[in-house]
N, C-alpha and C positions, 0 to 999 in steps of 0.2 A: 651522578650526572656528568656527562661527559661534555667536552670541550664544544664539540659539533652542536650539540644541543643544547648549551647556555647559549651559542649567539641563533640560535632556530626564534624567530620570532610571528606569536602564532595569533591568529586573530577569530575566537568563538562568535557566531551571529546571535545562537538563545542560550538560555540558561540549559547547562546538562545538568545530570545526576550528579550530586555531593558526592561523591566517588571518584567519577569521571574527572570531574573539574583537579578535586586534590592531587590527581597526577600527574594532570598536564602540567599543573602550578609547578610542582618537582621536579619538570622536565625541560619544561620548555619557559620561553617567556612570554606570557599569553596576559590579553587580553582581553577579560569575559564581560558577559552582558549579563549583569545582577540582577538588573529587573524584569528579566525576558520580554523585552518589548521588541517590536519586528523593526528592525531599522529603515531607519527611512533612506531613500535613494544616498545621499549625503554623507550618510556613515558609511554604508556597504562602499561607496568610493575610496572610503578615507582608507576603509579597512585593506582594500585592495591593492591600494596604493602604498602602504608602512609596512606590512609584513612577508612573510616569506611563505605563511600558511595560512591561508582562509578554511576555516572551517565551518561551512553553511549546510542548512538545512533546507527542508522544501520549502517551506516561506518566505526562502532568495531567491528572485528572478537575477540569476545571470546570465544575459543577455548578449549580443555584441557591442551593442553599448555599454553597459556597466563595463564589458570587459579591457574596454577604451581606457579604463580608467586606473589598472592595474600598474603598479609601478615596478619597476626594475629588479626586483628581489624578490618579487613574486615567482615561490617555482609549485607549487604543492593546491590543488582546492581537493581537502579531505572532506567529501560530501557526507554529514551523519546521515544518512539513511542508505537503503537501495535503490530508489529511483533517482536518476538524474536527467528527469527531460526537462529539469529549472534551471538544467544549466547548457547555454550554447557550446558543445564539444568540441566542433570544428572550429568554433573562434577559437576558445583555448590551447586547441591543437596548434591550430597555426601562428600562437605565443608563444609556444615552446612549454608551455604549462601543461602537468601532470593532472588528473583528476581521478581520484578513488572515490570507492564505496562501500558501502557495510553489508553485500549480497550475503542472503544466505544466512546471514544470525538471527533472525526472524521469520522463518518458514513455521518454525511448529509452533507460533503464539497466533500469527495471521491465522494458520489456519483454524487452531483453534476458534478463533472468533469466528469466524466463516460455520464452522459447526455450529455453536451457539446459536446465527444469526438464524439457520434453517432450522432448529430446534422451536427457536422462538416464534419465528413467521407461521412455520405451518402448525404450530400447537398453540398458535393466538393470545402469546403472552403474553402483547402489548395490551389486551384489549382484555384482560384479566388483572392486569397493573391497573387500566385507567379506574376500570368497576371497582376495584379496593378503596385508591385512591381518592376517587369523589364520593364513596359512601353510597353507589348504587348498587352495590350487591345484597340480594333480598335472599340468599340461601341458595342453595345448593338445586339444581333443575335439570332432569333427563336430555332437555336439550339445549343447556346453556353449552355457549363457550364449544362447540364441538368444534375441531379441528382435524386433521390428517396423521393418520398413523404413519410414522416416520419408516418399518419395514416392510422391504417391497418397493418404495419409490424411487424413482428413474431419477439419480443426479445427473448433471450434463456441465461435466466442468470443463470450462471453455480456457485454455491455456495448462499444460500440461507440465510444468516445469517442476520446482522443492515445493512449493506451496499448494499445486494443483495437486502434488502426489502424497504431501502429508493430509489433505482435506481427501482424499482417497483413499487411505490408510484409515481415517476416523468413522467416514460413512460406511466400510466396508463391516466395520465392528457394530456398526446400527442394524444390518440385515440390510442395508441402501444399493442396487444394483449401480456402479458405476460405470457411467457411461466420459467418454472425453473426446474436444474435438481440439488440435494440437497442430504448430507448424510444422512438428519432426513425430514421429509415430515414436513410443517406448519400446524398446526391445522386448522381443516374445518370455523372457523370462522376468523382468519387470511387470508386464502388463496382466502377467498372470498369477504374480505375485497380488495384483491387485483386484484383481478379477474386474478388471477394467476393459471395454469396449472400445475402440477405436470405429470413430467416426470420420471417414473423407470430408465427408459435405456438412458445412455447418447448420446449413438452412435446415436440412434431411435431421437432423440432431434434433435442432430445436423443436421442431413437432411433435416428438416424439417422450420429452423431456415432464416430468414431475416438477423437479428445482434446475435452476440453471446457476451455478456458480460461474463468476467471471475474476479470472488469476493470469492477464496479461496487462504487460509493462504499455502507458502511453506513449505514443509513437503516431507518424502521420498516417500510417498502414492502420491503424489500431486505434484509429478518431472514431466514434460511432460505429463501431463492428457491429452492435447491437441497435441499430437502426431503428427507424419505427417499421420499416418492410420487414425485419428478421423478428421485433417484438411480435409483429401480428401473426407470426408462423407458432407460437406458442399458443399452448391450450388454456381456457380459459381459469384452469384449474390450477395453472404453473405458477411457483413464485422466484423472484429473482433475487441473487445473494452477490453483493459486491464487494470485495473486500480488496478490490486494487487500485485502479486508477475510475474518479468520477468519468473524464472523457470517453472511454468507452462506449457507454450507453449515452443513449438521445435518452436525456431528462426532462426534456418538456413533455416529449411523445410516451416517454414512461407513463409519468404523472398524468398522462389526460388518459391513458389504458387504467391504469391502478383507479382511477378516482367514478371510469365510466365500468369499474368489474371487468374488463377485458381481460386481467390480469390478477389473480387472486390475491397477490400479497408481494412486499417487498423488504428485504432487508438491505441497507445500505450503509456501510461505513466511508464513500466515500463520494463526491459532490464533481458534477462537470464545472462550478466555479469555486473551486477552493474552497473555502468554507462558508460560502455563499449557496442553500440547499433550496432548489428551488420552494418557494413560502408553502405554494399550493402542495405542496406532499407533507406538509405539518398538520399534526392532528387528524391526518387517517386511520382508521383504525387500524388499518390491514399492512399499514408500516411500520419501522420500527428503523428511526434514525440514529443512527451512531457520532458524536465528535470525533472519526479518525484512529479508533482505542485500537487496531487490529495491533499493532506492535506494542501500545502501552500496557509492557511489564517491567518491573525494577529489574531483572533479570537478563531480560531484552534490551533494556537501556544500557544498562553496563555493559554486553558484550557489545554493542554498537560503539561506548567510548573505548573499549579497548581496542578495537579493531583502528579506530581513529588513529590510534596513539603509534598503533603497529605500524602502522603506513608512514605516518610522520618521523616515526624513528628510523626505517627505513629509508627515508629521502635524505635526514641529516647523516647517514652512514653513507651515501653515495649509492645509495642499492635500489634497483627496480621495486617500488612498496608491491606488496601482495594482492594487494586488490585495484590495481591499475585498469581502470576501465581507457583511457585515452590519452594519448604523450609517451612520448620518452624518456627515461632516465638519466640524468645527465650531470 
């Protein structure tokens, strides 16, 4: 342990992996949250305020108020995840505070789940769980349970980035024609590597689309991309796969499509109010709700604290950390 890093004074918001923790413990002088409970406004100030490293998760709103309340030794917010729209950048920026992320150690687990979710939806495994379940399965029937054969249908993944390309990589191994509609088009030896379609027009996409996977970051451009205008341009055959941000999609206008058949099915790992899913899409049959699992792997978690650790040990070195989303080094 190095001199710079005994006096590094670091502040966890949840409980990480027994891994994780052990080495921050070795490195730094951190103060963790045993009981993973979401802190309330009161602590995240204190937290902000006493050390030099806030290490928060998406269940901290940091704000430009919370960020009022950041004290003088504050130079570091090591965000555990990849998304940081929980956190105001430009106020932080304009503190002088640094803010990293964990991009990119999570592409091939998301996507994974993302595969499952379309596995599951269009082969009606919710609604095959619930008949086990309650004891209504009477045997085996020509036309129970049919669902969509997965080779041959029109994925339409909407954001094209590590995640859009590893769920293209999985479906291509299904016989699944991939289709993508992107804010940068892939290069011609990428795209045909994936034997991926390039879409201009997102609207022209969704019409045309089987599943729609949706793998772009929240942002004010990227509020409701999936509208109810752009939901009604799908066929009533199509199902929806979300495994990035709930804000995306309009979740009221979902759920009144899914529940009137406008929409055949939906998989969803993630909620336009946090973990707040709107009620009316519970107990549909034709969905299949997730708590958020797209990144829970033990695997996943640990390179997430490592990466934490990289960036922190980085700032106590004086060195630009590696995954600096916004700030300066200083």
């Amino acid at each position: 342990m190095t001199e710079a890093n005994s006096r590094l004074r670091v502040a966890v918001t949840r409980r990480l992996p027994a891994e994780v923790e052990a080495q921050m413990a070795a490195r730094f002088d951190v103060t963790f949250n045993p009981d993973d409970h979401r802190l309330t406004p009161e602590e995240l100030q204190a937290a902000l305020r006493d050390s030099d490293v806030l290490v928060p998760s998406l269940s901290d709103r940091l704000d430009a108020a919370m960020f009022a309340h950041a004290g003088p030794r504050l130079r570091l917010i090591a965000n555990y995840g990849a998304g940081v729209d929980h956190i105001a950048l430009a106020e932080a920026q304009a503190r002088g505070l640094m803010v990293t992320n964990t991009s990119g150690v999570l592409s091939e687990d998301t996507a994974d789940m993302a595969m499952a979710l379309i596995l599951a939806v269009t082969r009606r495994l919710p609604e095959g769980v619930i008949a086990m379940q309650s004891g209504d399965w009477l045997g085996w029937s020509p036309t129970a349970f049919l669902g969509a054969r997965i080779r041959g249908r029109k994925l339409g993944i909407i954001g094209m980035g590590q995640i859009g390309q590893a769920i293209a990589q999985r479906a291509k191994a299904f016989g699944i024609e991939v289709h993508y509609h992107s804010r940068h088009r892939l290069d011609p030896e990428t795209e045909a590597a994936l034997s991926a379609t390039w879409w201009d027009s997102l609207d022209w996409m969704l019409t045309r689309m089987d599943i729609i996977s949706v793998n772009v970051a929240h942002s004010p451009a990227t509020f409701h991309l999936l509208s109810e205008r752009r939901l009604r341009l799908l066929k009533p055959s199509a199902v929806v796969i979300n495994t990035s941000r709930g804000e995306v999609i309009d979740e009221n206008a979902l759920t009144r499509m899914l529940r009137a058949g406008e929409i055949a099915g939906a998989g969803l790992d993630v909620y336009e109010h946090g973990h707040e899913a709107n009620p009316r899409l519970r107990n549909l049959p034709n969905v299949l709700l997730l708590p958020h699992m797209g990144s829970a792997t033990i695997e996943g978690r640990n390179e997430m604290g490592a990466r934490v650790i990289a960036n922190i040990e980085a700032v106590a070195r004086g060195e630009t950390p590696p995954d600096l989303v916004t700030g300066l080094s200083r």
